[in-house]
C-alpha positions in Angstrom: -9.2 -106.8 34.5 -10.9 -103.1 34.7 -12.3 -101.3 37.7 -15.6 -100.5 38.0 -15.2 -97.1 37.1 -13.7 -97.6 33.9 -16.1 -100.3 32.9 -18.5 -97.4 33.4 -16.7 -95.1 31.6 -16.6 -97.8 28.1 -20.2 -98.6 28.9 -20.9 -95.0 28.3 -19.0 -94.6 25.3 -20.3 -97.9 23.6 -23.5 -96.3 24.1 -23.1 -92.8 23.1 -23.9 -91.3 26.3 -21.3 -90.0 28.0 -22.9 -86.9 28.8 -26.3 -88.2 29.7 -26.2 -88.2 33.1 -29.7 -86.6 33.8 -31.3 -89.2 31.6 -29.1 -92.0 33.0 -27.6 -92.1 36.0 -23.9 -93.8 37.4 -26.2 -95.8 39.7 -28.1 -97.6 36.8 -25.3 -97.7 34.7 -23.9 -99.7 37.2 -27.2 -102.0 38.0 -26.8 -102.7 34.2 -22.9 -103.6 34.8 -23.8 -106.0 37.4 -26.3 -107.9 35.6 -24.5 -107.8 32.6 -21.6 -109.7 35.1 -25.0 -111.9 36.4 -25.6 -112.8 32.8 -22.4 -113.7 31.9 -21.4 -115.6 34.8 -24.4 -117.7 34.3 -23.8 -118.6 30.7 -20.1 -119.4 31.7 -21.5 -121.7 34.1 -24.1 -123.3 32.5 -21.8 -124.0 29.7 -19.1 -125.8 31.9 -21.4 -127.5 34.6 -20.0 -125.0 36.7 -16.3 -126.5 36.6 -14.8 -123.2 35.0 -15.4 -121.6 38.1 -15.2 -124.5 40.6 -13.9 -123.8 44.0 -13.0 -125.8 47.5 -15.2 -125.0 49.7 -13.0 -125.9 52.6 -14.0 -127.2 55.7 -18.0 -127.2 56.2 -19.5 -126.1 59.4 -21.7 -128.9 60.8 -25.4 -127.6 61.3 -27.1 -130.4 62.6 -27.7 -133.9 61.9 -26.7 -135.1 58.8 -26.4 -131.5 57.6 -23.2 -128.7 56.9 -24.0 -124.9 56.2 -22.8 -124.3 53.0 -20.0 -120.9 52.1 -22.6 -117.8 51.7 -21.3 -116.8 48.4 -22.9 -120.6 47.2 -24.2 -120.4 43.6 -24.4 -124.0 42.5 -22.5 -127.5 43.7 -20.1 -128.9 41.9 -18.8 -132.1 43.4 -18.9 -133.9 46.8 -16.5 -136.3 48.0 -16.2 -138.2 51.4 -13.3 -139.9 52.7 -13.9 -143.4 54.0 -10.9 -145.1 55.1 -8.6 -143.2 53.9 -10.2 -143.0 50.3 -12.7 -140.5 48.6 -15.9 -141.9 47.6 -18.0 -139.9 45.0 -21.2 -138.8 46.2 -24.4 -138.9 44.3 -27.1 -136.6 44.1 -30.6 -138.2 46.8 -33.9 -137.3 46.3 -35.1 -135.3 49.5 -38.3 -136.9 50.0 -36.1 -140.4 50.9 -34.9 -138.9 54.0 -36.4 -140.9 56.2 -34.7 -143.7 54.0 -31.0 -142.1 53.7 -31.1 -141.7 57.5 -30.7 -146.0 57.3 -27.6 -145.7 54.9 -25.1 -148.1 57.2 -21.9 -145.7 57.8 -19.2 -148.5 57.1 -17.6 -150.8 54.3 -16.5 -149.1 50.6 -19.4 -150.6 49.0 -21.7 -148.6 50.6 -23.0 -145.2 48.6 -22.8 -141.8 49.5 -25.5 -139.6 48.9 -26.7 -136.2 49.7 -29.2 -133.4 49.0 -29.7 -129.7 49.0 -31.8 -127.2 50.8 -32.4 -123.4 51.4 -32.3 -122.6 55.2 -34.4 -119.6 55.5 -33.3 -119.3 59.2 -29.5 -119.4 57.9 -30.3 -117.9 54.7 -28.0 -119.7 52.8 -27.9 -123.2 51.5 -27.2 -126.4 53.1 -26.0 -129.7 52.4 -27.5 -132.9 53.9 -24.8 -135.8 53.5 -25.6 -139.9 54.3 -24.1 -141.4 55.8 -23.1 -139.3 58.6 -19.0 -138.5 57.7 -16.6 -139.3 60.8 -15.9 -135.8 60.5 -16.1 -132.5 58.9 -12.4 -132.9 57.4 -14.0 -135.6 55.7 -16.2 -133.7 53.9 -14.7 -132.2 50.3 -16.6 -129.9 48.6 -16.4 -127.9 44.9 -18.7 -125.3 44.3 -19.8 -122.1 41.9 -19.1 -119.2 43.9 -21.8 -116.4 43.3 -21.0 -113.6 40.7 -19.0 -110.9 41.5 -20.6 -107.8 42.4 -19.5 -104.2 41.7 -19.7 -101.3 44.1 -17.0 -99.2 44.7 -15.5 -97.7 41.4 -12.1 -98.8 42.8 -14.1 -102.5 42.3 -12.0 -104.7 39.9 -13.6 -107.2 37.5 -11.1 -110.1 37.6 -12.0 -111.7 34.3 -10.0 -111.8 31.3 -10.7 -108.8 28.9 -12.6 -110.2 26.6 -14.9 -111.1 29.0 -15.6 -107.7 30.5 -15.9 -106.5 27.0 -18.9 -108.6 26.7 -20.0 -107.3 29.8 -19.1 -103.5 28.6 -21.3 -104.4 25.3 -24.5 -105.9 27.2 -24.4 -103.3 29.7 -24.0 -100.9 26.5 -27.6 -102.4 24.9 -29.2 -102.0 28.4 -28.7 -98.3 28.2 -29.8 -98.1 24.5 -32.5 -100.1 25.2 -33.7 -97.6 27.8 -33.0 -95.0 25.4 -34.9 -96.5 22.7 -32.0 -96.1 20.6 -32.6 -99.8 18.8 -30.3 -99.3 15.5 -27.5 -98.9 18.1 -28.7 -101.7 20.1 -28.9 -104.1 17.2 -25.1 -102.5 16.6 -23.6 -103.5 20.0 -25.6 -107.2 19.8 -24.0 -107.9 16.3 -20.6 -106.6 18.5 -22.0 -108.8 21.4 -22.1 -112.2 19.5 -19.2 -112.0 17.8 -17.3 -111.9 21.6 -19.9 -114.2 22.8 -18.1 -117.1 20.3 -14.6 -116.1 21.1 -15.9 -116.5 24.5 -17.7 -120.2 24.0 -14.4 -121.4 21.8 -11.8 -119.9 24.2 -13.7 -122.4 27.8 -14.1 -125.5 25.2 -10.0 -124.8 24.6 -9.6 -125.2 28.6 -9.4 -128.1 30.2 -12.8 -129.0 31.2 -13.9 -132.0 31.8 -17.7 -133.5 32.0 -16.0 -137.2 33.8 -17.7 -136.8 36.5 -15.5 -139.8 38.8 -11.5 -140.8 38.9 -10.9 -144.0 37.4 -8.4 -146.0 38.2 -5.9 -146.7 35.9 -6.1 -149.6 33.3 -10.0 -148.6 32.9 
C-alpha cells in the first residue's frame, strides 16, 4: 500500500527525473499513474474473469420493468443469481435482441431458466441489468461484479494493492515518462524490470483460489 504521493515520488526516481518538473509535470506524472493502475487492473481482470476482484453488489435499485440500475463504479459482471423458492438459480447470459421473447419467460417452477442482459443507460449513465423473469423482489436479486479501477487524486490517495503490484504500476508509469522523454535504453530497462514483476504477478493470482466453475454442484456430482 503507498499513497499517491510516494508512488509519485518512485515513479520519478525509476525514471531519472526527479528534478524535471518543467519538462514533466506532477499532473502527468499522475495521468501516467492512473493508467498504469487502468492497465493493470485490466490484465488482473481479464486474467481471473474478473473473480480476483469480485464484489456484492448489494441490493439493486429497480429501474423499470424487468430492469435494476447497476452500482456506478460497474466495470464488468461477474455472476447473477435469483432466488426462487428459497433457492438460487444461476443466471445465464440472453441475447438482447430476444426481448420481446424473454418478456414470455413464465415466473414459476425451478425448471424454468433465468436469464438476463446488459445495457448502457445514457440517461442514467451507468449500466443496467435486465433480468427474466421478473424476481419477486429486489432482495432476490444477487449480484458479483468488477468494481472500476481505483483512481488517484489526492497525494494523501492510498493504492490498496499488495506491493508488488504498485511496483508494477511504479515501473509502467516509469516507461510512460521515458517514453515522453525519448529516453528508450531506459525504457527497454524498466520493461525488462516490468516483466519480470509482471510473472510474479500472473503466478502469485493462479496460487489464489480462483475458480473458472461457474455453478454450485451439489454434492455427490
Amino acid at each position: 500500500m503507498a499513497t499517491l504521493s510516494i508512488i509519485r515520488e518512485q515513479v520519478r526516481a525509476k525514471a531519472d527525473i526527479q528534478n524535471d518538473g518543467n519538462h514533466i509535470s506532477d499532473a502527468e506524472v499522475d495521468g501516467f499513474i492512473n493508467d498504469s493502475v487502468r492497465h493493470l487492473h485490466s490484465l488482473l481482470v481479464d486474467g481471473t474473469d474478473g473473480q480476483l476482484f469480485a464484489k456484492n453488489a448489494g441490493v439493486l435499485t429497480k429501474v423499470g420493468t424487468f430492469s435494476y440500475q447497476l452500482p456506478s463504479d460497474f466495470s464488468q459482471l461477474v455472476s447473477v443469481d435469483i432466488r426462487t423458492q428459497g433457492r438460487y438459480i444461476r443466471s445465464t447470459a440472453a441475447d438482447p435482441q430476444d426481448y420481446a421473447q424473454l418478456t414470455d419467460l413464465d415466473n414459476w417452477g425451478l425448471e424454468h431458466p433465468r436469464r438476463h442482459f446488459l445495457r448502457w443507460s445514457l440517461a442514467q449513465g451507468r449500466g443496467e441489468l435486465f433480468i427474466f423473469p421478473e424476481p419477486d423482489a429486489t432482495a432476490d436479486v444477487a449480484v458479483q461484479y468488477v468494481p472500476s479501477a481505483p483512481s488517484l487524486s489526492a497525494d494523501a490517495d492510498n493504492l490498496t494493492w499488495p506491493d508488488f503490484w504498485h511496483q508494477w504500476v511504479v515501473f509502467d508509469a516509469a516507461i510512460q515518462c521515458t517514453n515522453k522523454g525519448e529516453n528508450f535504453a531506459s525504457s527497454n530497462a524498466l520493461s525488462v524490470e516490468r516483466g519480470i514483476i509482471e510473472k510474479r504477478i500472473r503466478d502469485h493470482i493462479r496460487s489464489m483460489s480462483v475458480t473458472s466453475f461457474r455453478t454450485i454442484r451439489p454434492w455427490g456430482y
